[in-house]
C-alpha positions, 0 to 999 in steps of 0.5 A: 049049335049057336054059340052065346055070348059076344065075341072078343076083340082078343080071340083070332080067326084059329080060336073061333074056328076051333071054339065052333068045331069043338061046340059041333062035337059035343053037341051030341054030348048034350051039354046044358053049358059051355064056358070058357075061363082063364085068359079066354074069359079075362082077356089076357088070350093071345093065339096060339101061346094061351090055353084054351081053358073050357068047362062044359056041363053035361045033362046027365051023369058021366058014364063010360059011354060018354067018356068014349064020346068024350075021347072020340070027340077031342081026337077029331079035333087033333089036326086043328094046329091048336087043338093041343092048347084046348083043354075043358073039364066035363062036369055033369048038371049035379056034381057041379057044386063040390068043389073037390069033386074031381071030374073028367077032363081032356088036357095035354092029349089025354084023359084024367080027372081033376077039380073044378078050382076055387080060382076056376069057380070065381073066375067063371062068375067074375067074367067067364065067357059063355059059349052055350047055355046056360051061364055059370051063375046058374049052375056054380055056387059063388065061392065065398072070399075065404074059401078063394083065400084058403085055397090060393095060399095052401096052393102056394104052401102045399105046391109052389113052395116045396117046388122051390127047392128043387132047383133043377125045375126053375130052369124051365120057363113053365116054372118062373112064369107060372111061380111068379105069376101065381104068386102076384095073382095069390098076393092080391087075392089074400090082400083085397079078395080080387083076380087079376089077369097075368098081364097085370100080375108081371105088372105087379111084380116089381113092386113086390120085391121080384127081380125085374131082369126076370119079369122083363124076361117073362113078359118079354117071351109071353108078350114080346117078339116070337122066340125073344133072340138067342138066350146068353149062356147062364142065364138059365141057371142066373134066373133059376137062381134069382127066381128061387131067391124071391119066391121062397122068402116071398111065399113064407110071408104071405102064408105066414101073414095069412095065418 
């Protein structure tokens, strides 16, 4: 199967090599397109610590038999060392403009369905990375600026929110990063209706009130030095603390503010 689309100068040797054994596998799936979104798509990738984010678009419905397919597929590519990173939601040529459909996609080793996101839809038409087909203007609906806003600050108030105070999660580094990051990605989108990458969003961050120990801590683990030296005793539950304390106040403004 011939991929489309430039290659970037972010995505390494491993990533390309999985992206072709992946493209082989589905081939027999039929896909009209293949697109990759996320870091892939926005450029903030690095090998072996980002997602490899991909939806793929079938032509035709999505039946037992294709979801053994599926499954068979995804299973032959495990031995890859970055096959556990790749996850790509399937949606077939008709379902793909309900936003909350939930359609079937491979992630963390195993099968479930879930929606194709408001910030997924307008990321793949602001820079998604088309590896087959067709691209994403073709097939997506654009999503309009408040539904994105809408759905950016409910995520917030309905997830992140009521996450906050359970503090035994923020000792976790999924949690700060992903809270924090999500919250600068939802600031800018209610302020000027745009996406940022989370590079940009760590960068943001100071200037929104967030504690700058916690950010150095972050963008140091995701862009610094592999394993970032041995952790001092307490700093987990420092952080945890110092990272609650921002993002409950901070999240009751911006939903507030909204509306």
């Amino acid at each position: 199967m011939t991929t489309h689309g430039t290659r970037t100068d972010r995505t390494d040797a491993l990533t390309e090599a999985l992206l072709d054994r992946f493209l082989g596998e589905v081939r027999a799936l039929a896909p009209v397109a293949v697109w990759a979104h996320g870091s892939l798509g926005g450029g903030d990738y690095q090998e072996g610590r980002s997602d490899l984010d991909l939806i793929a678009v079938l032509d035709g419905p999505i039946g037992p038999a294709t979801v053994w397919n599926v499954a068979k597929a995804h299973a032959r590519l495990r031995t890859h060392p970055l096959a556990p990173l790749l996850h790509c939601t399937y949606l077939s040529d008709a379902t793909t403009a309900n936003p909350e459909r939930r359609h079937l996609t491979w992630a963390h080793s195993h099968l479930f369905r879930r929606t194709v996101s408001s910030v997924t839809r307008r990321e793949l038409h602001a820079f998604g990375r088309v590896l087959y087909g067709k691209v994403p203007g073709e097939l997506l609906p654009l999503v309009p600026d408040r539904q994105l806003t809408d759905y950016v600050v409910r995520d917030l108030r309905d997830n992140y929110r009521p996450a906050v105070d359970k503090a035994r999660l923020w000792t976790r580094d999924v949690w700060v990063d992903l809270g924090l990051v999500t919250f600068a990605r939802a600031t800018m989108t209610v302020r000027e209706g745009s996406l940022i990458s989370k590079r940009e969003a760590l960068d943001l961050l100071p200037g929104l009130g967030a504690p700058v120990e916690v950010v150095e801590d972050v963008a140091r683990r995701r862009y610094g030095q592999e394993g970032g030296g041995p952790v001092a005793a307490g700093w987990l539950e420092r952080r945890a603390e110092l990272t609650r304390g921002f993002l409950g106040p901070a999240i009751d403004r911006l939903v507030a503010s909204y509306g």
